[in-house]
Structure formats: C-alpha cells, structure tokens
Steps between C-alpha positions, in 0.01 A plus 500: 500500500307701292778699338675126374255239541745284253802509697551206736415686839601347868332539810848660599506696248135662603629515848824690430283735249283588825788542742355220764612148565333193294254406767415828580429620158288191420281565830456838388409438122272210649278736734518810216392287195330220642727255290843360531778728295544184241147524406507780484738476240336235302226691463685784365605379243184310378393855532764638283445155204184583504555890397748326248275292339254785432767756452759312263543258234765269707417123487393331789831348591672856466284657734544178771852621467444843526306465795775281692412121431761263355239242440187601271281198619498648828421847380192349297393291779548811747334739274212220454407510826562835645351675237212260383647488136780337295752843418374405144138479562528794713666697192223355268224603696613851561576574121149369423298618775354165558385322793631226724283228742521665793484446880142222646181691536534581908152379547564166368797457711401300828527687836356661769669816556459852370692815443363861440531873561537817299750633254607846491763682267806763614442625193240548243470158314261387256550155361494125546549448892622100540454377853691147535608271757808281482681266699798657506623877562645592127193508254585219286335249308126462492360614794262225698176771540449824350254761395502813288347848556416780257609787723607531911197403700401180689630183463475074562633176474317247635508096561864515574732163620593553860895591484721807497472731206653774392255789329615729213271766319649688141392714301515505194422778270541377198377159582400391115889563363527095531675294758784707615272776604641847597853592561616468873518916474145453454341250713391537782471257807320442838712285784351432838691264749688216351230249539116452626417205646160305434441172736285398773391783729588781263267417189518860382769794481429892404788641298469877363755542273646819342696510123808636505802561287731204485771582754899390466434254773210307340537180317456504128160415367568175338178377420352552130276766563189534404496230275527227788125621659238374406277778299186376615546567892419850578410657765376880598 
C-alpha cells in the first residue's frame, strides 16, 4: 500500500501479497491496525497528497490522480473532511504559516463525562504534545475535544458526550511549521485501546498514555495538525 498508493489495489491482491486467504487476511489486518485494509488504504494516500501538496508543484487534480482517484470531486471532498482542509487551503496555509478555525473549546461542549491521565515519552521529546479525541479510529478531521500540553506530564478533557471515543496523543516538535506539522519520521503518537467509553455508570476513564514512533501498522495521521487545535486550550 504504501510502496504504490496510486495503483488500483484489491483486497485479493493484499491477500495474495500476505500469503493467507481473503477473509483471513482481512481478520488479521482488522485486529493488527484497528481498521479495515480499504481504509486503510484511503488514508494512505491522503497521507501521501498531502506530502505532495507540500512537497511539489502538481495541481490539485494531478495529485488526485497520483494518489489513485479518477474523480477529483471526491478527492476534494475526501481530503475536506479527513484532513480538516480543502488540498488547496491546506497548501496555502502551510506555505504561509497561517492559522485555521480549529476544533470547539471542550469546555463549551455539553457533557458529563471526563477523560484524564498522564503522558510519558519513549524517548526524549520536547514540543507541542496534542491530546484529541475522535469518533473514529484514524485521526481525521477535527477532532470533537482536545487539549494541548507543553511537555509530557498530566493531562484532561473534561465535559465529554457519553459515547465511544477513540483517544490519540502526538507530538509534535516542531508544532509552529503550519498545518501539516512534522514529518511522519518525526511525530510521534500515543494509542491506548481503540475506544473509551463515557455513559451512565462510567462518568470518568484514566488513560496514561506513552508517545511513540509511528509504527508500519498505524493509520496515517490525517488530521491538519496543529493548526486544527485550538491555541488557547492548554493544559500542564
């Protein structure tokens, strides 16, 4: 996937690749990545237009191309919402360092639940630490609550919805470079289990989290990071 994210790519294909039948292989990638093999996919090669867009002059349309889409309104509406930008706001933004609206103040957001612990680091990390919650398991979009730190340490989100959510933590250490953020090689990322839920008799949940290198089996990081937080939330 990652060595031709613009070829056209089957299931089969994957499946024969890996040496195990069709249902097999898509159980497997399922339980390893936490997503199914053609989301995995998808999110690719957002991952690989967005690199594009920053890295090359190629329009719009010749990067949807690049990137495996025969249709460029359903890159743009893709890109839109997995990434938080338009590809050509997203290119704007990083070439001037600007600033998007980002995700709702978590405190404004109605709710009852709450979700906290501590971040550590594998490594040593100083940086912009981003601690999100989304409804889904890839990183995409704006996320619904978030928070940022100044360095590992303690951290909260508070007057959550009740529902299933799914926590990620990067950081970033070059947080101010504009909306792309660091390089993948770069970032690094925190992934408990695939969701927390908040609802009637669990109110609360304690997550400590540890950054890490992005691993071959993680989804992309989709979302426009760091531009997509809100500035004024920190917390540490």
């Amino acid at each position: 996937m990652k060595q031709r994210p613009g070829d056209e790519i089957s299931i089969n294909d994957l499946a024969r690749a890996a040496s195990l039948s069709k249902f097999h292989f898509c159980r497997l990638f399922r339980r390893v990545t936490g997503i199914t093999p053609g989301r995995f996919l998808s999110a690719i090669r957002l991952e690989e237009a967005k690199r594009l867009l920053l890295a090359t002059d190629a329009s719009v349309t010749e990067i949807s191309f690049a990137v495996g889409y025969n249709s460029l309104g359903t890159f743009t509406s893709r890109f839109t919402r997995s990434v938080g930008l338009t590809p050509t706001a997203f290119r704007r933004q990083a070439s001037s360092g600007g600033s998007v609206p980002g995700a709702p103040d978590h405190e404004a957001a109605g709710g009852r639940g709450s979700i906290g612990g501590t971040i550590a680091s594998e490594e040593e990390f100083t940086g912009l630490i981003i601690v999100a919650l989304f409804e889904g398991p890839i990183p995409e979009g704006r996320p619904r609550h978030c928070t940022r730190l100044p360095a590992p340490g303690p951290w909260r989100i508070d007057n959550i919805p009740p529902g299933d959510w799914h926590v990620v933590a990067c950081g970033l250490p070059n947080a101010g470079a504009g909306p792309a953020g660091p390089d993948s090689g770069r970032m690094l990322v925190a992934r408990p289990s695939p969701r927390v839920t908040i609802g009637e008799g669990r109110p609360a949940a304690q997550l400590d989290l540890s950054l890490r290198r992005l691993r071959m089996t993680d989804p992309p990081v989709l979302v426009a990071l760091p531009t997509a937080i809100p500035a004024q939330r920190t917390v540490g």
